[in-house]
mmCIF file of the N, C-alpha and C atoms, coordinates in Angstrom:
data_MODEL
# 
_entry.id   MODEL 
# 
loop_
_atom_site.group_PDB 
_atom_site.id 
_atom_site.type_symbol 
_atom_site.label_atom_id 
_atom_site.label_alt_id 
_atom_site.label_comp_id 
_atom_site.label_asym_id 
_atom_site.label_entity_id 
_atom_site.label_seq_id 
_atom_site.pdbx_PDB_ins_code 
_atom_site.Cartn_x 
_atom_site.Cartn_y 
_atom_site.Cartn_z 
_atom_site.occupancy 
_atom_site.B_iso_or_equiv 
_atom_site.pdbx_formal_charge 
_atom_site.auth_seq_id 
_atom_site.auth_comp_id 
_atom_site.auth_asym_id 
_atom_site.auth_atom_id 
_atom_site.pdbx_PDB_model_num 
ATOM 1   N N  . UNK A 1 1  ? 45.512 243.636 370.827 1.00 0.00 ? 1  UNK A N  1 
ATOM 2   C CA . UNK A 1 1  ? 45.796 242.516 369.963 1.00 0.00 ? 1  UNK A CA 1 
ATOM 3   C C  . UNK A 1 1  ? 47.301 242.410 369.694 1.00 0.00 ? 1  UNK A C  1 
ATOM 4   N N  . UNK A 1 2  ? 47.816 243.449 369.452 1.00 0.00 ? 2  UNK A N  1 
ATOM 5   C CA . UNK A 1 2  ? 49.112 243.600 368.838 1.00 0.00 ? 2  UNK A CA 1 
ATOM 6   C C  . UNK A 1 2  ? 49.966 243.135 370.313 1.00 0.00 ? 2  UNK A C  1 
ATOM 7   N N  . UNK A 1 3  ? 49.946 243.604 371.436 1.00 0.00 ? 3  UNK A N  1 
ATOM 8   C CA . UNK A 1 3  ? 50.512 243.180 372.739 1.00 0.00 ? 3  UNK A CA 1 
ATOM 9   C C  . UNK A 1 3  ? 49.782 241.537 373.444 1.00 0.00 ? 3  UNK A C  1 
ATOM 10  N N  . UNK A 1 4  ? 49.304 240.752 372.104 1.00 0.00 ? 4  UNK A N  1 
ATOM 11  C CA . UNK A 1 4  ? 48.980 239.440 373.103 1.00 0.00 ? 4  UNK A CA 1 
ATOM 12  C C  . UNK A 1 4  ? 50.335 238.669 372.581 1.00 0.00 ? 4  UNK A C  1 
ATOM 13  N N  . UNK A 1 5  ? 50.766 237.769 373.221 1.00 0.00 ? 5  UNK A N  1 
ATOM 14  C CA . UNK A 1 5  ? 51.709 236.923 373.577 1.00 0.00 ? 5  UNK A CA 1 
ATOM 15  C C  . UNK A 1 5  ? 51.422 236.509 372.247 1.00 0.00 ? 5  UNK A C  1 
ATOM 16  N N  . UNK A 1 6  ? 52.178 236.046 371.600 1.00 0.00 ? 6  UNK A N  1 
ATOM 17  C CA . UNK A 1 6  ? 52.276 235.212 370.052 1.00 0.00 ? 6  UNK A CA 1 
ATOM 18  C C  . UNK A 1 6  ? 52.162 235.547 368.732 1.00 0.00 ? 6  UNK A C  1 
ATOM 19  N N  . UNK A 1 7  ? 51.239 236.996 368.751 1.00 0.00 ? 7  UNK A N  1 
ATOM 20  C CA . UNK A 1 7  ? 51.388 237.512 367.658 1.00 0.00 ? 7  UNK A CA 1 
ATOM 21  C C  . UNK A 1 7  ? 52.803 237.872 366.888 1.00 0.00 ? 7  UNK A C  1 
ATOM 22  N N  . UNK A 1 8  ? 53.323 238.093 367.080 1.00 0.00 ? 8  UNK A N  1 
ATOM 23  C CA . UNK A 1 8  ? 54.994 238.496 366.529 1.00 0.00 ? 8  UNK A CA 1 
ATOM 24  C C  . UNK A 1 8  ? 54.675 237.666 365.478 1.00 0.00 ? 8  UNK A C  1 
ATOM 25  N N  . UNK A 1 9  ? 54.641 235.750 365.973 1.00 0.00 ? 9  UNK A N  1 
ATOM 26  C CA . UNK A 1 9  ? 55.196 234.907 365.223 1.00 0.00 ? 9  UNK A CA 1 
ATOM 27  C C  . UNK A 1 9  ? 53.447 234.410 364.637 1.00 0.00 ? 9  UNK A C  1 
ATOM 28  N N  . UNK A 1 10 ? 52.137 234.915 364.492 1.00 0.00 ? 10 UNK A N  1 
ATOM 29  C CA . UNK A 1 10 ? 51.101 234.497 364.266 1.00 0.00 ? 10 UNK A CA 1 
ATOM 30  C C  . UNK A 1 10 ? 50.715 235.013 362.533 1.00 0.00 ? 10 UNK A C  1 
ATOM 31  N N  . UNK A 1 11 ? 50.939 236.800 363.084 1.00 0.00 ? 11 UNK A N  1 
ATOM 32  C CA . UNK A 1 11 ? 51.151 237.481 362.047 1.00 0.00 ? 11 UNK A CA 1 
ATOM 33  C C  . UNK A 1 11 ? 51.685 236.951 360.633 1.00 0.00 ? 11 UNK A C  1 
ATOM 34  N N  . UNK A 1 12 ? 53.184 236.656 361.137 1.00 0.00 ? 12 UNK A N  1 
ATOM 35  C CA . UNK A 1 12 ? 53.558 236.353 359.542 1.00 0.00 ? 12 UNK A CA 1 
ATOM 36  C C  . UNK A 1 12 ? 52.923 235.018 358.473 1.00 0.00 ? 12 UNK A C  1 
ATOM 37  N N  . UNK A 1 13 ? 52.281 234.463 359.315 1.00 0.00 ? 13 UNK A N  1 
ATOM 38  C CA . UNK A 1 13 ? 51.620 233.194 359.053 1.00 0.00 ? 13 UNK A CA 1 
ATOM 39  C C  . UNK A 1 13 ? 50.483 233.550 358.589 1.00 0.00 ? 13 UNK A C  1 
ATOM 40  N N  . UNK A 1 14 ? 49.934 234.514 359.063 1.00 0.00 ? 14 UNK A N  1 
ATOM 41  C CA . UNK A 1 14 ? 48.622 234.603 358.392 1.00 0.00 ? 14 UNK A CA 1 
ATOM 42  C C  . UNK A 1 14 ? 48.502 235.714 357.314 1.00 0.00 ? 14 UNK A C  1 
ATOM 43  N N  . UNK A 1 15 ? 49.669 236.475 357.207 1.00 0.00 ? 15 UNK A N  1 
ATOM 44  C CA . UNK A 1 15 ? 50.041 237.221 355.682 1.00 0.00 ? 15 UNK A CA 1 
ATOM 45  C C  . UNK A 1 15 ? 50.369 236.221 354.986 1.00 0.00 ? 15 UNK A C  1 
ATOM 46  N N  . UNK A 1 16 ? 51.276 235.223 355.007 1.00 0.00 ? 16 UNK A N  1 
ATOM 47  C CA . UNK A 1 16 ? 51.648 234.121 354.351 1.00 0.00 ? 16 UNK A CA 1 
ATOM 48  C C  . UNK A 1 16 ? 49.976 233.662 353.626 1.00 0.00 ? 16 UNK A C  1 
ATOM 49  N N  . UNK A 1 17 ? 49.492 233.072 353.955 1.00 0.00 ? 17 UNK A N  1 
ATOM 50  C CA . UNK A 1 17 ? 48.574 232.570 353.805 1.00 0.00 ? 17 UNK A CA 1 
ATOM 51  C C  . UNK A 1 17 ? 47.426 233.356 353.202 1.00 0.00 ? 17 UNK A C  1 
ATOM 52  N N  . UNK A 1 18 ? 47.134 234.796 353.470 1.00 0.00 ? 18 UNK A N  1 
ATOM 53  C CA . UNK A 1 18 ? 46.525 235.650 352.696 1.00 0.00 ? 18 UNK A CA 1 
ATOM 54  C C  . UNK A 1 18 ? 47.371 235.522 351.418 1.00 0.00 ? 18 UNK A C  1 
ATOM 55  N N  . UNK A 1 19 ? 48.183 235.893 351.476 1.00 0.00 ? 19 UNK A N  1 
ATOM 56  C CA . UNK A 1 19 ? 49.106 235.919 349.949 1.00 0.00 ? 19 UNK A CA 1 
ATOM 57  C C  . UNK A 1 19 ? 48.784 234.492 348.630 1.00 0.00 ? 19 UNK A C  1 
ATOM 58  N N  . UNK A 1 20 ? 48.930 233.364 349.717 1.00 0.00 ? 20 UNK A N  1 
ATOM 59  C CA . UNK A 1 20 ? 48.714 232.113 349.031 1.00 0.00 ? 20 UNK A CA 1 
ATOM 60  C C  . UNK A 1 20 ? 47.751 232.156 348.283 1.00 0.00 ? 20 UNK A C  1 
ATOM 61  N N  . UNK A 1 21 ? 46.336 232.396 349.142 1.00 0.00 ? 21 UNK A N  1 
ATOM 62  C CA . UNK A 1 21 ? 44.682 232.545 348.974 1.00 0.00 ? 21 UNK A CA 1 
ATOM 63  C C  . UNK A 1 21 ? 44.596 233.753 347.536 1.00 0.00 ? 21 UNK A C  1 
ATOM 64  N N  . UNK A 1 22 ? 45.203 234.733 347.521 1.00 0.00 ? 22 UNK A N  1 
ATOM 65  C CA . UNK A 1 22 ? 44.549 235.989 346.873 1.00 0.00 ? 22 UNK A CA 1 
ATOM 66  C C  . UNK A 1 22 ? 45.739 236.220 345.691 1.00 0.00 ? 22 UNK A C  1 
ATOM 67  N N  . UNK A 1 23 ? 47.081 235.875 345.554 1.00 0.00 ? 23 UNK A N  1 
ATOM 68  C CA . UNK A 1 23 ? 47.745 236.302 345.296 1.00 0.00 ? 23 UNK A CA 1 
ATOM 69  C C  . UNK A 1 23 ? 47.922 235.319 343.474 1.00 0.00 ? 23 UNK A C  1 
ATOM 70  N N  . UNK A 1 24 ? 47.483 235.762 342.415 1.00 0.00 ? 24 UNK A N  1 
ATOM 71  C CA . UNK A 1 24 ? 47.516 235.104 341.202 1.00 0.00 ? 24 UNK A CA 1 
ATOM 72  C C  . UNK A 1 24 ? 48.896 234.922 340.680 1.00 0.00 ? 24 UNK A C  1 
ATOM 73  N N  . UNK A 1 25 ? 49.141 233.451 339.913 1.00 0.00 ? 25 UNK A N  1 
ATOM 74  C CA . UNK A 1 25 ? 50.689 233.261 339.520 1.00 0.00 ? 25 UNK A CA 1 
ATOM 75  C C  . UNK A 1 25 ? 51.665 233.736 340.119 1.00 0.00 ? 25 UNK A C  1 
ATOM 76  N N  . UNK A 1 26 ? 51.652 233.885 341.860 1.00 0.00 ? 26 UNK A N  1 
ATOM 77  C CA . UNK A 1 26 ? 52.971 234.757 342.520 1.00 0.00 ? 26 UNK A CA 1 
ATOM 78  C C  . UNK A 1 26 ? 53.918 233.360 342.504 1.00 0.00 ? 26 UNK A C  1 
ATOM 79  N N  . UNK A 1 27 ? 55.183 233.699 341.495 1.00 0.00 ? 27 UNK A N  1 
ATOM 80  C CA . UNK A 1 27 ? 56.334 232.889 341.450 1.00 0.00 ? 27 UNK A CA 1 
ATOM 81  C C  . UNK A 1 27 ? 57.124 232.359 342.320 1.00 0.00 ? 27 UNK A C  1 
ATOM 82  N N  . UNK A 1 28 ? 57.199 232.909 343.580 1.00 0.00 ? 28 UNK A N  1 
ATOM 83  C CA . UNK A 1 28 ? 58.116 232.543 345.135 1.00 0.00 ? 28 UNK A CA 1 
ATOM 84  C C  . UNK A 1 28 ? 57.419 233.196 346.298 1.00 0.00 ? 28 UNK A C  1 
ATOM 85  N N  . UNK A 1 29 ? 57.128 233.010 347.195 1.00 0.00 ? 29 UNK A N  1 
ATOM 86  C CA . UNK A 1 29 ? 56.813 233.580 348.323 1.00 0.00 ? 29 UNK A CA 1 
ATOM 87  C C  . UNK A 1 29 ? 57.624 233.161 349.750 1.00 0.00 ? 29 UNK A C  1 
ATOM 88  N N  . UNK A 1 30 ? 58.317 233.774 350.289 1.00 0.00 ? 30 UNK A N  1 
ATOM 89  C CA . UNK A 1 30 ? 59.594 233.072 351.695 1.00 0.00 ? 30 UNK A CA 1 
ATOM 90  C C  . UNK A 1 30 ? 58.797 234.114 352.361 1.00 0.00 ? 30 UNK A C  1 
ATOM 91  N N  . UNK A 1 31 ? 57.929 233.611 353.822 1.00 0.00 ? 31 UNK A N  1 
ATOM 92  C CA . UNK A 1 31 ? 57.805 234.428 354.532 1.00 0.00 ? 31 UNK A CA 1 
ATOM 93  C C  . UNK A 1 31 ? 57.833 233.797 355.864 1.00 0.00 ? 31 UNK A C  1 
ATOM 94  N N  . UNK A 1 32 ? 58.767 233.955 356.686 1.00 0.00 ? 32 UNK A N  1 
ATOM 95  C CA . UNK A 1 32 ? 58.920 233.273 357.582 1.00 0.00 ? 32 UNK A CA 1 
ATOM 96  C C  . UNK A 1 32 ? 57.893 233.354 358.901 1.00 0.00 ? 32 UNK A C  1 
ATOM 97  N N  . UNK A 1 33 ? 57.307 231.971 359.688 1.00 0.00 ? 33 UNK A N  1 
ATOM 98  C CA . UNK A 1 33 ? 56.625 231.800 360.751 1.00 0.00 ? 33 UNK A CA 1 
ATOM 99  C C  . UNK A 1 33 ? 56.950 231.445 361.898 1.00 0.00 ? 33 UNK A C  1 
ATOM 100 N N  . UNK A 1 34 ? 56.239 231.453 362.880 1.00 0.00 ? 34 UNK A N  1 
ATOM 101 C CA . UNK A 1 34 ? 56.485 230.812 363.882 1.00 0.00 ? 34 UNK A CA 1 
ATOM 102 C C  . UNK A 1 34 ? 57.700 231.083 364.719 1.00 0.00 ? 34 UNK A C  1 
ATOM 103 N N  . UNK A 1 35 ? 58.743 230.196 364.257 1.00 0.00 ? 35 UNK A N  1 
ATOM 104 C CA . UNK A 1 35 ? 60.020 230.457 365.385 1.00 0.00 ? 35 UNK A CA 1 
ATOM 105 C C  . UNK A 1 35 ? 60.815 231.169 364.599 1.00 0.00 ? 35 UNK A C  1 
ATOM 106 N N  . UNK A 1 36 ? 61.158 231.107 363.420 1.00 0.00 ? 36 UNK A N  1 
ATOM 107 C CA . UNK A 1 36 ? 61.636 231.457 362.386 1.00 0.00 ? 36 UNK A CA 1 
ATOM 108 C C  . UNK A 1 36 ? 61.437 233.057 362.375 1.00 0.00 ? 36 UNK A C  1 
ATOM 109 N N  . UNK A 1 37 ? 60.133 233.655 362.916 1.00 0.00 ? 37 UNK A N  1 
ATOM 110 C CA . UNK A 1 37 ? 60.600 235.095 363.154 1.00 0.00 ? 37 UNK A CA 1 
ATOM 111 C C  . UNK A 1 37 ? 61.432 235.397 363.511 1.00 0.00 ? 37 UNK A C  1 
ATOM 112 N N  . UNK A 1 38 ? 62.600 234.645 364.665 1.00 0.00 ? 38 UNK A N  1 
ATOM 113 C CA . UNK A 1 38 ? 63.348 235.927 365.307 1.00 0.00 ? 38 UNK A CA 1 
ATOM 114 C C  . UNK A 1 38 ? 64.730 235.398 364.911 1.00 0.00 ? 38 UNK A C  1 
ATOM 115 N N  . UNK A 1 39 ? 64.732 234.862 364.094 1.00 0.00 ? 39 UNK A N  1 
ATOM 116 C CA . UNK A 1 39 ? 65.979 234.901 363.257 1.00 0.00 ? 39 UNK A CA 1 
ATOM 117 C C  . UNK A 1 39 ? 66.964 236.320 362.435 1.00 0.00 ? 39 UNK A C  1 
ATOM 118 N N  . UNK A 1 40 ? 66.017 237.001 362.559 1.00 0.00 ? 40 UNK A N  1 
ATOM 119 C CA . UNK A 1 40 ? 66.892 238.464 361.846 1.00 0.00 ? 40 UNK A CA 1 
ATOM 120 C C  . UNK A 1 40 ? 66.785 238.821 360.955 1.00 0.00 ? 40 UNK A C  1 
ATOM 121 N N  . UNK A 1 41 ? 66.112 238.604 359.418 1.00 0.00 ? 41 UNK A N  1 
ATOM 122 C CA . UNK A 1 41 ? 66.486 238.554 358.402 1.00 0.00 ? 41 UNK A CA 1 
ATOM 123 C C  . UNK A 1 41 ? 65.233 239.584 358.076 1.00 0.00 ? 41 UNK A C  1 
ATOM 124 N N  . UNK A 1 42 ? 64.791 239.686 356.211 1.00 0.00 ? 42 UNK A N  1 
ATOM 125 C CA . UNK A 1 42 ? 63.979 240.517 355.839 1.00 0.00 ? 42 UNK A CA 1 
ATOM 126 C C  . UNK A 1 42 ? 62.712 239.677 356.288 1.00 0.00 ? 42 UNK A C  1 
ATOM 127 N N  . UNK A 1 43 ? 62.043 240.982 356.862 1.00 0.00 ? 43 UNK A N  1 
ATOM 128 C CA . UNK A 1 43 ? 60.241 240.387 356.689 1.00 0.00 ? 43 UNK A CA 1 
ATOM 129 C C  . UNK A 1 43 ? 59.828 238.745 355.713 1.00 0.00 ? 43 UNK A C  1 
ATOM 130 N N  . UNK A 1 44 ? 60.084 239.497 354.432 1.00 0.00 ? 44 UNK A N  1 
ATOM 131 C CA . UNK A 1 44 ? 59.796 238.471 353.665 1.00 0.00 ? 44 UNK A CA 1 
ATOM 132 C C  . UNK A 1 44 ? 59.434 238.417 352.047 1.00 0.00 ? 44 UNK A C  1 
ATOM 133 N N  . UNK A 1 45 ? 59.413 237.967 351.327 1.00 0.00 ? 45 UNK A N  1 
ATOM 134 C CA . UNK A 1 45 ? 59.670 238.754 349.805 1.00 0.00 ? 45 UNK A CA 1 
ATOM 135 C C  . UNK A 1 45 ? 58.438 237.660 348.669 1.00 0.00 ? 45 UNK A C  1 
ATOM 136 N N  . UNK A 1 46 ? 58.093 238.248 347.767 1.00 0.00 ? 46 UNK A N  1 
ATOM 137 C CA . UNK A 1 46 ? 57.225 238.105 347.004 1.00 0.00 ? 46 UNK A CA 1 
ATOM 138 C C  . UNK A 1 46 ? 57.283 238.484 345.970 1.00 0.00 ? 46 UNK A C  1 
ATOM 139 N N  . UNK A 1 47 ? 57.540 237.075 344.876 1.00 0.00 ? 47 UNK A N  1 
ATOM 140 C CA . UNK A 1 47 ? 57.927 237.885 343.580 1.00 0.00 ? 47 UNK A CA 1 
ATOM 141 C C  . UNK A 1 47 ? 56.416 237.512 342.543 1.00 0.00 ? 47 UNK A C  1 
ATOM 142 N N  . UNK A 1 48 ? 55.969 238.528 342.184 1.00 0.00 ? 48 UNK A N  1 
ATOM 143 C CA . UNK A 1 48 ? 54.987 238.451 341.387 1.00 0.00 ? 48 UNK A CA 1 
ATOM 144 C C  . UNK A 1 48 ? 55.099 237.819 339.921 1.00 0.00 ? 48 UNK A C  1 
ATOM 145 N N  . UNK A 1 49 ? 53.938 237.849 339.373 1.00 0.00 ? 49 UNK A N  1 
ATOM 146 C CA . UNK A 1 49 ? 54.121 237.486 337.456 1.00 0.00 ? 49 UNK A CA 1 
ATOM 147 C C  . UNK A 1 49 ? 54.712 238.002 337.008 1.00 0.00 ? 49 UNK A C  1 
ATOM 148 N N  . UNK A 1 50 ? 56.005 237.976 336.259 1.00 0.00 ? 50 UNK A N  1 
ATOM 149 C CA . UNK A 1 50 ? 56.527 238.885 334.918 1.00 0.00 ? 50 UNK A CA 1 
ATOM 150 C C  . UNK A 1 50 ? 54.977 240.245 334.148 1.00 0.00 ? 50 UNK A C  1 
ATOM 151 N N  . UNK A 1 51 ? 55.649 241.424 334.634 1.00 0.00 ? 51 UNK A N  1 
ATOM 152 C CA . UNK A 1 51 ? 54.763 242.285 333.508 1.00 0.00 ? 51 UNK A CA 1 
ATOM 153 C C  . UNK A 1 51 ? 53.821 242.741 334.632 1.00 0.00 ? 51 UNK A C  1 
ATOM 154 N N  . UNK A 1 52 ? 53.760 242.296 336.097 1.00 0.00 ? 52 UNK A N  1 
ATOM 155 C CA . UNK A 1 52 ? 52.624 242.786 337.335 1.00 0.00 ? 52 UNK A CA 1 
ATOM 156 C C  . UNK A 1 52 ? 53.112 244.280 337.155 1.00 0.00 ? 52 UNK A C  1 
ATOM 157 N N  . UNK A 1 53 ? 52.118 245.225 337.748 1.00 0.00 ? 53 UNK A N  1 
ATOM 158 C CA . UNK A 1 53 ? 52.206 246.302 338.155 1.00 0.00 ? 53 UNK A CA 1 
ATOM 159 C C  . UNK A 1 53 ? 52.732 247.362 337.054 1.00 0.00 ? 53 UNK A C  1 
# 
């Protein structure tokens, strides 16, 4: 799975989207898809509710 053609850029899209689905009052979410993976930068960041964890 991990060696089929597209995952690189499939992956972050579908954490994205888990996050959306499950993730209560998360304040920002930047997680880049598609082509936008191979730009360089961090994975991707997630700032939760004031007072999480």
């Amino acid at each position: 799975m991990a060696g089929d053609a597209g995952f690189d850029t499939v992956l972050p899209v579908l954490v994205h989207r888990l996050i959306t689905e499950t993730g209560r009052d998360v304040t920002e979410l930047d997680t880049p898809g598609g082509s936008a993976t191979a730009v360089g930068r961090l994975d991707g960041a997630v700032t939760p509710p004031r007072g999480f964890g």
